[in-house]
C-alpha positions in Angstrom: 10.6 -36.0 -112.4 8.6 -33.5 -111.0 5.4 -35.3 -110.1 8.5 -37.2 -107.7 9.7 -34.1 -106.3 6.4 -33.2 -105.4 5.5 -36.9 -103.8 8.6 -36.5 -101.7 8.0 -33.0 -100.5 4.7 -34.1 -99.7 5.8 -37.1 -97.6 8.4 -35.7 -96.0 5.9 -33.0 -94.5 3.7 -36.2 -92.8 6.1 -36.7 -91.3 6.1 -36.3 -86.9 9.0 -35.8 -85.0 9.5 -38.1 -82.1 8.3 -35.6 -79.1 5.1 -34.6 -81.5 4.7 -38.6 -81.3 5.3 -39.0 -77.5 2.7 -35.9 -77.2 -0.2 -38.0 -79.3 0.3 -41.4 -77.9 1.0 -40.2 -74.2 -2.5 -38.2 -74.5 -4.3 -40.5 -77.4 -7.1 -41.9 -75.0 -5.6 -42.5 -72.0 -5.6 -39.3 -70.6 -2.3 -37.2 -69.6 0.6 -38.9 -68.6 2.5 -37.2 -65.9 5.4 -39.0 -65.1 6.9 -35.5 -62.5 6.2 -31.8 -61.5 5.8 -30.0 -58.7 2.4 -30.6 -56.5 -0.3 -27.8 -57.1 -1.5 -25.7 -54.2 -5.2 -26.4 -55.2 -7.6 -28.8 -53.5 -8.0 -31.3 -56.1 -11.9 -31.0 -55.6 -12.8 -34.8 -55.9 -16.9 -35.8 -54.9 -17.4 -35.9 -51.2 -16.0 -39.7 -49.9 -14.0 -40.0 -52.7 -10.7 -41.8 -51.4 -7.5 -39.1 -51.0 -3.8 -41.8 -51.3 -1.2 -41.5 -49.8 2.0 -41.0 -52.2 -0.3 -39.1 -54.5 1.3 -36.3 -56.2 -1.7 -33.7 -57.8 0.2 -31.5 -60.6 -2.4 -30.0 -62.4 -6.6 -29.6 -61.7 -8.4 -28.5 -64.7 -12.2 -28.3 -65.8 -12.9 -29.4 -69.2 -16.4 -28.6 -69.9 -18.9 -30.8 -67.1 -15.4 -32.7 -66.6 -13.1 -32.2 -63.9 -9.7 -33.9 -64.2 -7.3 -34.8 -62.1 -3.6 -35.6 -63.6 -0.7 -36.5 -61.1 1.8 -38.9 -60.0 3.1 -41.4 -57.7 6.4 -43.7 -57.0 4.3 -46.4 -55.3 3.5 -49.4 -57.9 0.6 -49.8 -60.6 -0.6 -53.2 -59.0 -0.8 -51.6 -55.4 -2.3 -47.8 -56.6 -5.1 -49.9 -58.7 -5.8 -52.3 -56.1 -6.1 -49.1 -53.1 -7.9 -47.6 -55.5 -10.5 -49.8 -56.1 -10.8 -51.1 -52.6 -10.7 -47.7 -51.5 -13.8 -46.9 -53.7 -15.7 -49.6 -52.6 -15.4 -49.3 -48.6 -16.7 -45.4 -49.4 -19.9 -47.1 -51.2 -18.7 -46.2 -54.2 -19.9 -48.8 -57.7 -16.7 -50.1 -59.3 -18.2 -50.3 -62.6 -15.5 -51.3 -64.2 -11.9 -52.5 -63.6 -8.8 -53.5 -65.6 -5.0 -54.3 -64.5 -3.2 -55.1 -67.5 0.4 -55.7 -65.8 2.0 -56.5 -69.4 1.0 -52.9 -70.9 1.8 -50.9 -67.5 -1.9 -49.7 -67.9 -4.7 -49.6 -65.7 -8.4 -48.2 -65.2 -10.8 -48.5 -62.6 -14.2 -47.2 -63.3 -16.2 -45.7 -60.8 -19.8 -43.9 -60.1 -20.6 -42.1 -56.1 -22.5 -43.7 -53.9 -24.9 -40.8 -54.3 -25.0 -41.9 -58.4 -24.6 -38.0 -59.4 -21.2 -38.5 -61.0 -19.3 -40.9 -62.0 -15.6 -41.4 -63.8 -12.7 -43.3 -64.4 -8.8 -43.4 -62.5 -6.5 -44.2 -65.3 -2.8 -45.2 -64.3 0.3 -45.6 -66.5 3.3 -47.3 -65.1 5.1 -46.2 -68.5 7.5 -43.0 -66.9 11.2 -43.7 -67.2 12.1 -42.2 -64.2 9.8 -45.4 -62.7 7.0 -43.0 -61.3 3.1 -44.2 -62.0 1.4 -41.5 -63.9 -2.4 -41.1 -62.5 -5.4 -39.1 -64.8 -8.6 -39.0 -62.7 -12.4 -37.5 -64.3 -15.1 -36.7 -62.7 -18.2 -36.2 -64.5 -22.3 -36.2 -64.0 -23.9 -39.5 -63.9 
């Protein structure tokens, strides 16, 4: 009887409530999900050339080691922010290196190096807000 108390109390502390879930999946490899928030008074210090939307809200600018991110949001569409983004990239000589538009999972990445080849990163959008808003994460890292 007490070797079942203990196996209870020990699974019933695994547990995670449902924001500590949100929290994991909305950050578990995809990068931040910002579905909202005000716009942040910084420049959002993206490589020279590198295409600036419009409808693009910038929430929060961060370094994270030789990364920079970018995290913001947008109420245009997933389909039309991946496709600007990835014509935009190219027409600034930019190498799409990669590039994904999975419609069914609200997900998308283009990836991307400068036309200089000294960095290089990846625009990750997430059409999976409830308010409707496309969440954007941007890096930027050396080549």
């Amino acid at each position: 009887m007490l070797l079942l108390a203990l196996l209870l109390a020990l699974l019933a502390g695994c547990g995670k409530s449902a924001a500590e879930k949100q929290a994991e999946s909305s950050s578990s490899g995809e990068g931040t999900v910002t579905c909202m928030g005000d716009a942040t008074s910084k420049s959002p210090g993206l490589p020279a050339g590198f295409p600036e939307l419009d409808g693009l809200t910038y929430t929060n600018i961060e370094d994270k080691g030789p990364t920079h991110v970018v995290d913001g949001w947008s109420d245009e569409s997933i389909a039309g922010l991946y496709t600007e983004f990835k014509d935009r990239l190219k027409e600034a000589q930019y190498k799409v290196l990669f590039a994904e538009l999975e419609q069914d999972r609200a997900d998308s990445e283009v990836s991307y190096q400068s036309k200089d080849g000294k960095t290089e990163g990846i625009v990750a959008l997430r059409a999976s807000c409830d308010n409707g808003n496309v969440s954007f994460h941007i890096t930027v890292r050396p080549a």
